[in-house]
N, C-alpha and C positions, 0 to 999 in steps of 0.2 A: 395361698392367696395369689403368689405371682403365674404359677399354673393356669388359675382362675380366669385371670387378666388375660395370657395370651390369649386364655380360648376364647375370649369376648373380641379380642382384636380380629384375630382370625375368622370369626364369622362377619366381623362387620367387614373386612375385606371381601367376602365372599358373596356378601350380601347382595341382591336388587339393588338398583340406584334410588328407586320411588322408597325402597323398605330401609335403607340409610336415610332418606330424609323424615322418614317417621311418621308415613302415611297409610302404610301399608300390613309394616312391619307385627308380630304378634306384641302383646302388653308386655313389657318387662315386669322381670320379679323385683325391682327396686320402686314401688310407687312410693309417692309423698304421702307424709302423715295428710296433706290435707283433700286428699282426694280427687285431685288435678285427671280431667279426660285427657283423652289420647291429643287430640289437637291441642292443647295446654301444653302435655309434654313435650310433642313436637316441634311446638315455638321456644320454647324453654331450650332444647338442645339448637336449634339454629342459631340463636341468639350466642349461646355459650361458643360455640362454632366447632361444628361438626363432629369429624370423630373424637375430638381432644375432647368435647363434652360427653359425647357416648361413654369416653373410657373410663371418664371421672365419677361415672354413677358408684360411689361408694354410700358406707354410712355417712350419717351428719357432720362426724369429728373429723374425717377422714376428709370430708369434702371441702371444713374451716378452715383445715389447715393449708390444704393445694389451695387456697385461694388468696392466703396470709401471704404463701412467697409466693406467689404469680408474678409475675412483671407489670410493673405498671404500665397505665393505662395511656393513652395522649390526654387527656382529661385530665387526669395524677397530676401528669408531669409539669403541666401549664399551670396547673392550682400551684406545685410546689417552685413554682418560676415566678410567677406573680408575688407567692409569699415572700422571696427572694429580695423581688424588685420593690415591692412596696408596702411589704409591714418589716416590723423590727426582727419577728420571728415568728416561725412559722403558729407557734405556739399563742401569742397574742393575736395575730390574724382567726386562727379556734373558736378562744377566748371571747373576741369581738362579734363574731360572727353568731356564737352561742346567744350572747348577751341581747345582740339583736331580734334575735327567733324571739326571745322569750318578755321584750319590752317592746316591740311593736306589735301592729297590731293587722289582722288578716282583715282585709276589709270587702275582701270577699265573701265574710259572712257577717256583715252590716247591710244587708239588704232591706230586713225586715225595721231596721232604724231608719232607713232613707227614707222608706215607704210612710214611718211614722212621721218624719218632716214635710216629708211633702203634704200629708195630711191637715198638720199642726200649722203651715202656712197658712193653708185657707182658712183655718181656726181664728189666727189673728187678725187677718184681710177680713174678718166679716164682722167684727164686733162692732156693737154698736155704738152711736153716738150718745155721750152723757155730758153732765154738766160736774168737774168735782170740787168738792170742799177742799179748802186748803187749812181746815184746821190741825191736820198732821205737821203740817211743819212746824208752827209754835208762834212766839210773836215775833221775831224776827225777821219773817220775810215781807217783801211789799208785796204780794201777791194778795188778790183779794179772791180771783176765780177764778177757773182753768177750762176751758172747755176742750172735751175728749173725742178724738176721731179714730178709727182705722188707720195702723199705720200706713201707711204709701210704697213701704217697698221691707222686704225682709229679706237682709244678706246672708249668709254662712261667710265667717270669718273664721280666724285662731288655725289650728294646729292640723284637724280632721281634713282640711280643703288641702291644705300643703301635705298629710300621709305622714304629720309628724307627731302624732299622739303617742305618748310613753305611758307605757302601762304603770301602776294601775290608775293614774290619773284620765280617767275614762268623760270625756266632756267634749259635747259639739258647743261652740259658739253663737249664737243665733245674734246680727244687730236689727232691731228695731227702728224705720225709720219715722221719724216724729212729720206729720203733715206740716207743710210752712204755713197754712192757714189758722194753724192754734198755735204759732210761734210769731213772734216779731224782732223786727230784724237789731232793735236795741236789747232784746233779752239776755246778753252777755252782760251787761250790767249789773252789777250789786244781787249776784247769785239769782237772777231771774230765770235764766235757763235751767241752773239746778235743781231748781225747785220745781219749775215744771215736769222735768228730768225722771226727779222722784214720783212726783204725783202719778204722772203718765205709767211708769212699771208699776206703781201700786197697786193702779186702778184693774192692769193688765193681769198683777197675781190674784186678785180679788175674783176675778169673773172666770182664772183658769182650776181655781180652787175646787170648784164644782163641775167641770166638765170630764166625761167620759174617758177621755183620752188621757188623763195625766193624773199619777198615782198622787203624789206628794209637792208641794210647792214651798219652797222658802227663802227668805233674802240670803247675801251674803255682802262683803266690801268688795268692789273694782280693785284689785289690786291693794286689800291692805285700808283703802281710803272709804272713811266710813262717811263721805257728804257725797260718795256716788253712789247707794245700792245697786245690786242685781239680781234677777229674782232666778233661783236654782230651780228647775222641774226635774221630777222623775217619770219618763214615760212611764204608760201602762197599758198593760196587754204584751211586752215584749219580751223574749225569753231568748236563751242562748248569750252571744257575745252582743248583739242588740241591747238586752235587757240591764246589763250591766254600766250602759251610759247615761249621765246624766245631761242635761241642757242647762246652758247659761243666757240669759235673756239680758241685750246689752241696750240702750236706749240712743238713739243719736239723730240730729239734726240732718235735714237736706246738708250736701258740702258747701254748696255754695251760698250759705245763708248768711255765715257773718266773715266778713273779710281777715283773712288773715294775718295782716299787716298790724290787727289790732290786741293781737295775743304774744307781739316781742315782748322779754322779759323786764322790758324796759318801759314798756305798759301798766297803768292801774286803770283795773276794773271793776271794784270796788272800792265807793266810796266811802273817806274817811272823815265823820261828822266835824262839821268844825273848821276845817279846809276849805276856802271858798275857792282860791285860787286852783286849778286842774294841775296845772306844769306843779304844783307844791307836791302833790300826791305821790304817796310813797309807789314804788313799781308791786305788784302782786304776781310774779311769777308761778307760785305754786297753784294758783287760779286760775292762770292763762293758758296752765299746762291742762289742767283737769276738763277745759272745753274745748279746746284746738284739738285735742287727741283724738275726742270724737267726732269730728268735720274730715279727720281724716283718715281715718280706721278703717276701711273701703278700701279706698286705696293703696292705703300699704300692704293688705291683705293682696292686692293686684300685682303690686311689685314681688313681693315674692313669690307667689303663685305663678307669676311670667319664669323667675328664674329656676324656681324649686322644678318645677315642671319636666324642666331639658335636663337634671341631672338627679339620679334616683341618690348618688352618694352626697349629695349637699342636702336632701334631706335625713338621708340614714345616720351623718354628723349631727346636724341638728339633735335629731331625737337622741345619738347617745349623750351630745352635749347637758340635755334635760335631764337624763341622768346621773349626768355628776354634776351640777347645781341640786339635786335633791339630795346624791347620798353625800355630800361634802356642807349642807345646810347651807347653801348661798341662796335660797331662794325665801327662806323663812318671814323673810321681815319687808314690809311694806315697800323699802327704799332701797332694796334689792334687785340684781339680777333676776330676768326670768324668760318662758319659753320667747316672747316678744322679742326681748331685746339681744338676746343672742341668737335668734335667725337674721335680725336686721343686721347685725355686727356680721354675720356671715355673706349676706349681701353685699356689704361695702367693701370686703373682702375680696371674693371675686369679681365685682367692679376693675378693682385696683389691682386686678391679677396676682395677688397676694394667692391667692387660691385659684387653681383651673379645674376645667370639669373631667378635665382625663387623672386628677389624683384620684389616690384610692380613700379609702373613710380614715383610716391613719394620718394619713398625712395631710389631710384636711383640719384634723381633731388637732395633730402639731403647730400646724399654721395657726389654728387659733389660738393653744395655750401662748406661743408665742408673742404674740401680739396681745393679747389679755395681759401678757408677765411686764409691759412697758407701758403704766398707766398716765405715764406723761403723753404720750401720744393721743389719748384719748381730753385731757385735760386741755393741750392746744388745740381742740377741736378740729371734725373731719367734714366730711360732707358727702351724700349720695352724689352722683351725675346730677347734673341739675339737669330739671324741665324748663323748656322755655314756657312752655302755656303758663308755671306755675309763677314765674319772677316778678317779683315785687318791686316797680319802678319805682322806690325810691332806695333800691338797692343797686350798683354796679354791679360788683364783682361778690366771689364766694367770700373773700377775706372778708368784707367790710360785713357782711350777714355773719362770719362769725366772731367779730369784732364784739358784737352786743350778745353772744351766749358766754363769750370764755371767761371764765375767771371764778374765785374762789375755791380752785379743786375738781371744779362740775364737771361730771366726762359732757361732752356734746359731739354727736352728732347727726347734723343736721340733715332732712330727708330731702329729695328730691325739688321741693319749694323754696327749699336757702329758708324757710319760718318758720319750722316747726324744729326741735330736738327731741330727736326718738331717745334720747337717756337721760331725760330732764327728772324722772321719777327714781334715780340712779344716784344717792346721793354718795358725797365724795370719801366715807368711809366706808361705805358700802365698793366703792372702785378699789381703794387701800385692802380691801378683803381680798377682793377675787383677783387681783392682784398677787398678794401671798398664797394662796390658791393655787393658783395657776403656772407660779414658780415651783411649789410642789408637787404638781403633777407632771410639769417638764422631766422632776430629777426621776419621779416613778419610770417615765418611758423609756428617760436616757439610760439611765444607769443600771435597771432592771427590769432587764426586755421578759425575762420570765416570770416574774412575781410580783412586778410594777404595776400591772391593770388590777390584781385583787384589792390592793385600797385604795387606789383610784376611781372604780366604778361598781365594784360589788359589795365593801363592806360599807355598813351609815355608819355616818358618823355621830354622835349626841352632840348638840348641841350645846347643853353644859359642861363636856368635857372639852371641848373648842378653847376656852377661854381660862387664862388664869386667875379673874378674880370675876365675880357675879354682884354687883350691886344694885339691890333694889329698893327703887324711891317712892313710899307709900303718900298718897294726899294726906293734910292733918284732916280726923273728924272733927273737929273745930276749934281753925288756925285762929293764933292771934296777931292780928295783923299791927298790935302795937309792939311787940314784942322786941326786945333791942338783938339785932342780927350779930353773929359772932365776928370777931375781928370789930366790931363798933363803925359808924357810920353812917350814912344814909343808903337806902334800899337805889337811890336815883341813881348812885355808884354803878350798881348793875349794869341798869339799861344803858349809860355812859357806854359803860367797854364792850358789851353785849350787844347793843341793836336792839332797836323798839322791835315790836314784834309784826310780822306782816299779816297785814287785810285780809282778808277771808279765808284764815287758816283756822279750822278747828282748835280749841282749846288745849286739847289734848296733846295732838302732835307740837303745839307751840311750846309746852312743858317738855316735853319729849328731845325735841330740837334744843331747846337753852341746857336741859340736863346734858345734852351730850357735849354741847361747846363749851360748858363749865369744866366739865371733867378732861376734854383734850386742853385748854390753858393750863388745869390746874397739873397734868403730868406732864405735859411735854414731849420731850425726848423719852420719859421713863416708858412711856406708851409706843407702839405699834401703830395698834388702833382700836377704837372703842366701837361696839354696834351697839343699838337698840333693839332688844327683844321680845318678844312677845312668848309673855307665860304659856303659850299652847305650843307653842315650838319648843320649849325648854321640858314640859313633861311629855312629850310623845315619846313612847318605851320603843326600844331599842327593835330591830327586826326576832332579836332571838325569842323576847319575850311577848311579841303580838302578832305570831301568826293567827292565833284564833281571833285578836279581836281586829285583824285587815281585813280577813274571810267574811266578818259579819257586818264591821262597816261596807264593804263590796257587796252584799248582799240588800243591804237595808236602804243603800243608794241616797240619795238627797235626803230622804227623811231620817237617816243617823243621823247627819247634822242639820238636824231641821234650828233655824233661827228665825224671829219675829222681826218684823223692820223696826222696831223699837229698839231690841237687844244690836242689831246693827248702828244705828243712831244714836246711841246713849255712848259708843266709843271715842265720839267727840268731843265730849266733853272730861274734864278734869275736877273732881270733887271725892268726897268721903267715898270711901273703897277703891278706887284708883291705883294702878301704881304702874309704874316705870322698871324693868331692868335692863342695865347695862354690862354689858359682858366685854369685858378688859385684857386684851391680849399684850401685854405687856414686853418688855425690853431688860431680860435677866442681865445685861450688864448693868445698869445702873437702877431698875426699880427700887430697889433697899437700899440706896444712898441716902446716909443721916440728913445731910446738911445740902439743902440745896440752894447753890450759891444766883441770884437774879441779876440785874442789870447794873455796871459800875454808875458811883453816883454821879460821875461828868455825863452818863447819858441821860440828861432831867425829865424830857418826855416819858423815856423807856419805865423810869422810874416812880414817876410818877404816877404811869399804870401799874406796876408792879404793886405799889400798897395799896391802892385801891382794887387790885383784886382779891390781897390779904389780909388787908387791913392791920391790926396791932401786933400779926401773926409775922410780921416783916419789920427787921429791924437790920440798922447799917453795921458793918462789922468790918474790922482791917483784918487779912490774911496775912500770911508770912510770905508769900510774893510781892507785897505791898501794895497788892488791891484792895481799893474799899468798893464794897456792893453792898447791896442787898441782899438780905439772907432769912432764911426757912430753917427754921433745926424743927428736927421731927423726935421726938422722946421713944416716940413709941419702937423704933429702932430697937430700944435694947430690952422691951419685954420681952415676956416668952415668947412670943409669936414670933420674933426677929426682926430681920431686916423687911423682910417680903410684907409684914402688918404695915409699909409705910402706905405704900401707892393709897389703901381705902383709907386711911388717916388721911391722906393729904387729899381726896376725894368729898370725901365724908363731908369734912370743914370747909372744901368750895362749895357743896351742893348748898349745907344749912346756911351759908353766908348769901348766896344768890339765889337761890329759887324760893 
């Protein structure tokens, strides 16, 4: 073999100069298995660089390996310098990089999707004028008729515009805009716009039912909230990575139609019968949120768009952030983190130079568990750059606009107008989660740079195994409402400690909301924190056990989950079949304490709430310190189940005492 070798050197030294560059020269006996012309070869050896490629014509394994120890490249060495500089290890920089190929998304071959939107606009821009019935919505609305137009303008908003689409979450955004001339400018009032809201997308799903261009059509909830539908399509006629998107059809108001000033959470917009005086009326925040969102949804889609735009790694953060909110279940439940609000939170970030656009996706991703891990920060409320076009004169400063969001827990902050809170949908045990969260993903990066990203981003987590106790709160099939409540009492007790319940909140969520604030008084300290679940997040099987049925929901597109605007609408309400769970992450140092000791009796107010949350279940007792309080003994402690049977005993007997 090395005989071999000289005599190939030696001729190429002897060689023409035109017959070395491999123009001339006769075919060698080493051709490629796949059949490469002479000009092929020739670029092939130039490339490789010259004789040192000539010499290297061996077999296949011969040629692996001279290329295994070759010397790196400038190219090598600058990858393995950057790895250095700016991920943990070379090995998670791999990792991430891998992760990325395989959850974003080529949009170089979405052509044949773009082509189908740009079609499906004109689709909408031409439909006709109608007059609709308002008997969908039932007796509760003041609506009597709605008259139907072409909307006026159709945006592309969400994720596809910004390049932040996570597979397999395959969805363009589409908003509809509603003409101001089938709206009026009081329709914030007493669910007037919502209702229109709905009408208007129903009228929309109705007439795309039967057109050519759209395979499948069906509702689904805004975010979890079943008083905003939106209607899901699946194109048709598209195939490839096109064919695998679905459209969400979003419904909203010109921006400048109803004044913002009129949706602070210190606002009622719904009126409450009986209340003559206005200034008496309770504030409706959860209402204020559900219409200002969409006045400003446009917008905020600009704002990031402006900044996603100049740096490709604040969105490639982004998109891996959506994936760990899906495989860590923070995104499951309606009052949940989700893609929206942690692009925004990435925004206000880089604003506040917390993040620059020269890091790398690592340390972007660090920045924010960081700041995610100190939910106090969020709780004192933050703020975008304020616009001056947007400020509200009867606001000075930023303080004073977040003077009127802070408080109770609520993360806030507030967008570019000082009036809106982009985490208003964000409730405060849902920040307590991704909080704990986001502390354990710190310790994944910190502590194990090699095998820290595998449960951090690639394995899902179950939902049911998240939590250490699962409780579910079924409606009675026919409650008796005379029935003497445990602990004895009056039911008025409740509302007392609890809060009446607020104006134009669905039924449902309002049962939902008092289940949950029942269950964090009745633990306490023994709690962490408690979420609200939804039974479809709790049985979705594990990756190992659905790959065949991911394949076929991604196959089957909108119409797998096809739903009726009924079956969306009927989640509002609270009645027979119904039910609630709450999943309980608990605090193993004290959850199975027997005895739990409540407020000394010199504090009379404290005390005084204290048996009215327990009723006969709280009784005064002296210690061997020689305090007297209030006191809980839990029995169930010493059955078999143990200590760990207290927390749903002491659960159990708040929920039947208040709900």
């Amino acid at each position: 073999d090395e005989d071999e070798v000289d005599e190939r050197f030696a001729a190429a030294k002897t060689m023409p100069m035109d017959d070395r560059d491999g123009d001339g020269g006769e075919e060698s006996d080493d051709v490629s298995d796949g059949g490469e012309s002479e000009d092929e070869e020739a670029a092939a050896e130039d490339v490789s660089g010259g004789l040192s490629g000539f010499a290297g014509k061996r077999d296949q394994k011969e040629k692996g390996q001279d290329k295994l120890w070759a010397d790196p490249t400038h190219a090598e060495m600058k990858g393995l310098k950057e790895s250095e500089l700016h991920f943990k290890s070379s090995l998670l920089r791999l990792q991430m990089d891998e992760l990325k190929a395989q959850v974003s998304v080529n949009y170089t071959k979405t052509t044949g999707l773009e082509s189908w939107l740009h079609t499906f606009k004109g689709v909408l821009e031409a439909l006709p004028a109608a007059t609709l019935s308002t008997t969908s919505l039932g007796e509760e609305t003041v609506l009597e008729k709605m008259e139907f137009r072409a909307p006026t303008a159709v945006h592309m908003v969400g994720s596809y515009l910004l390049r932040t689409v996570a597979r397999p979450d395959l969805t363009v955004d589409l908003v509809v805009e509603m003409p101001a001339d089938i709206l009026h400018h009081k329709d914030f009032l007493n669910r007037k716009y919502l209702d229109k809201r709905q009408l208007y997308l129903e009228h929309i799903a109705h007439k795309l039912r039967s057109h050519q261009s759209v395979a499948a059509v069906s509702f689904s909830a805004f975010r979890g909230d079943a008083a905003k539908p939106c209607v899901l399509i699946k194109p048709a006629g598209l195939s490839g990575l096109s064919g695998k998107f679905n459209v969400r059809l979003l419904a909203a108001p010109p921006a400048d139609l109803f004044p913002l000033a009129r949706f602070r959470p210190s606002r009622n917009n719904v009126r409450v019968a009986g209340v003559t005086d206005i200034a008496l009326q309770p504030p409706t925040p959860t209402y204020n949120t559900a219409v200002v969102e969409d006045l400003r949804m446009v917008h905020h889609l600009e704002l990031l768009h402006s900044e996603f735009a100049q740096c490709s790694a604040l969105a490639e953060t982004a998109t891996l952030l959506k994936v760990w909110l899906r495989q860590r279940a923070l995104n499951t439940a309606s009052d949940s983190f989700n893609g929206f609000s942690i692009s925004m939170l990435l925004l206000y970030l880089v604003q506040k130079r917390t993040i620059s656009r020269s890091m790398s996706c690592y340390h972007m991703l660090r920045a924010t568990y960081i700041f995610l891990s100190k939910k106090e920060t969020l709780e004192a409320g933050l703020h975008l750059a304020p616009n001056a076009e947007f400020f509200l004169a009867a606001i000075a400063t930023p303080a004073e606009a977040l003077a009127e969001f802070v408080g109770g827990g609520q993360a806030v902050l507030l967008d570019d107008s000082l009036a809106v809170n982009l985490l208003a949908r964000v409730s405060a045990s849902a920040l307590s989660e991704i909080q704990h969260e986001a502390r354990a993903a710190l310790l994944c990066l910190e502590q194990d740079a090699n095998n820290g990203f595998t449960p951090l981003m690639l394995q899902k987590v179950s939902v049911a195994c998240k939590y250490d106790e699962l409780l579910v709160i079924r409606a009675a099939e026919d409650p008796d409402h005379a029935a003497q409540r445990p602990g004895g009492g009056s039911w008025e007790d409740s509302d007392e400690i609890l809060g009446e319940a607020e104006p134009g909140v669905p039924q449902a969520v309002v049962v939902a909301r008092r289940a949950l604030r029942v269950v964090e008084e009745a633990l306490g300290e023994r709690l962490h924190f408690a979420r609200v679940l939804s039974r479809e997040a709790i049985e979705t099987p594990l990756p190992t056990a659905a790959d065949a049925a991911a394949a076929e929901r991604a196959k089957r597109g909108a119409s797998g989950a096809s739903a009726s605007l009924d079956s969306v609408l009927a989640k509002k309400a609270w009645g027979p079949g119904a039910e609630i769970i709450i999943g309980l992450l608990l605090n193993s140092d004290c959850a199975g304490r027997k005895v739990e000791r409540g407020p000394p009796a010199e504090e009379a107010d404290a005390s005084r709430r204290f048996r009215k949350f327990w009723g006969s279940k709280s009784e005064l007792r002296r210690f061997k310190d020689g305090a007297i309080q209030e006191t809980l003994v839990w029995s169930e402690a010493d059955t078999a189940a143990g200590p760990m049977a207290v927390p749903a005993a002491m659960s159990g007997f708040a929920l039947q005492r208040h709900l």
